[in-house]
N, C-alpha and C positions, 0 to 999 in steps of 0.2 A: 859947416861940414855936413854931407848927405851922407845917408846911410847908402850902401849897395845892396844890392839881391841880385845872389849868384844861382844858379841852380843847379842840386848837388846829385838828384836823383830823376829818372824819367823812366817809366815801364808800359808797355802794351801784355797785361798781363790777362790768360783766359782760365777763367773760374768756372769749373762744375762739377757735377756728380762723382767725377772721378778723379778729384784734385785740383791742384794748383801750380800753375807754369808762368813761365815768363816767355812771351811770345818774340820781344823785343825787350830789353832791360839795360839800363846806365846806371850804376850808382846802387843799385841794390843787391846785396851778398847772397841772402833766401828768403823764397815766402812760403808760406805755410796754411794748411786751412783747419781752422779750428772748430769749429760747424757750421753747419747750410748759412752760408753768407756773412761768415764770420773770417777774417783771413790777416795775418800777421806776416808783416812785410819787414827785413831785418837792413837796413843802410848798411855800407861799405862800412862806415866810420860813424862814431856818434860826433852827437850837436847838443845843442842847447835847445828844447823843446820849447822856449818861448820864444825862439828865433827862428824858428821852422813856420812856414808858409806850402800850405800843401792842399794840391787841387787833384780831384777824384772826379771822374766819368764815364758813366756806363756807358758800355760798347754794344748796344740793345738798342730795339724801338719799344719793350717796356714802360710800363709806368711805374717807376721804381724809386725807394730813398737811399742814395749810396752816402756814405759820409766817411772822411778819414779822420784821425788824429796821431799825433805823438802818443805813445805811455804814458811818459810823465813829462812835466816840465823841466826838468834838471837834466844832465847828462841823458842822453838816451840813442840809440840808433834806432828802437822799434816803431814802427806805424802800423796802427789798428784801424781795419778797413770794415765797414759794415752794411752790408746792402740786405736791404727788406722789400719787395712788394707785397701788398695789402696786407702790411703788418709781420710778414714770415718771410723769413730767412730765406733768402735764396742766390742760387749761385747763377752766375752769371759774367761774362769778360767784365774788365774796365780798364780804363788811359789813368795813370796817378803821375804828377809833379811833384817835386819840391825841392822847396826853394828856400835858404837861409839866406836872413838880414845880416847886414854886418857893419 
């Protein structure tokens, strides 16, 4: 038996100085920005955060570190988004997937 990956959320979302929007969104309820390149994304429905698969990219020609995850591993819908160039926080769009194993 294979496992599947289905994919439950997709966003074109634009980050900056003046907040947080969803330029294009599937699957995601709200996002939120928490400080300069700090930004918490809320799923429709939760999942199991060891069975989430989630890919983040900056919509930039920056030289930046973006990175997502789950909250926690157990029960969750939240995803925590964190982009830095040279070390500081900052805002900037990004494209986020995800995708649950099943």
């Amino acid at each position: 038996m294979s496992d599947k990956v289905e994919l439950i959320a997709a966003a074109q979302v634009n980050a900056d100085a003046g907040g947080i929007a969803f330029k294009s969104n599937f699957g995601f309820k709200t996002a939120a920005k928490n400080a300069a390149g700090v930004y918490e994304l809320n799923l429709d429905d939760k999942h199991d955060g060891h069975k989430l698969v989630i890919n983040v990219t900056p919509n930039n020609l920056a030289e930046n570190a973006i990175q997502a995850s789950p909250a926690s591993s157990g029960d969750t819908r939240v995803i925590n988004v964190t982009n830095f160039v040279s070390g500081t926080g900052a805002d900037t769009p990004f494209f986020i997937t995800v995708y649950r194993v099943r």
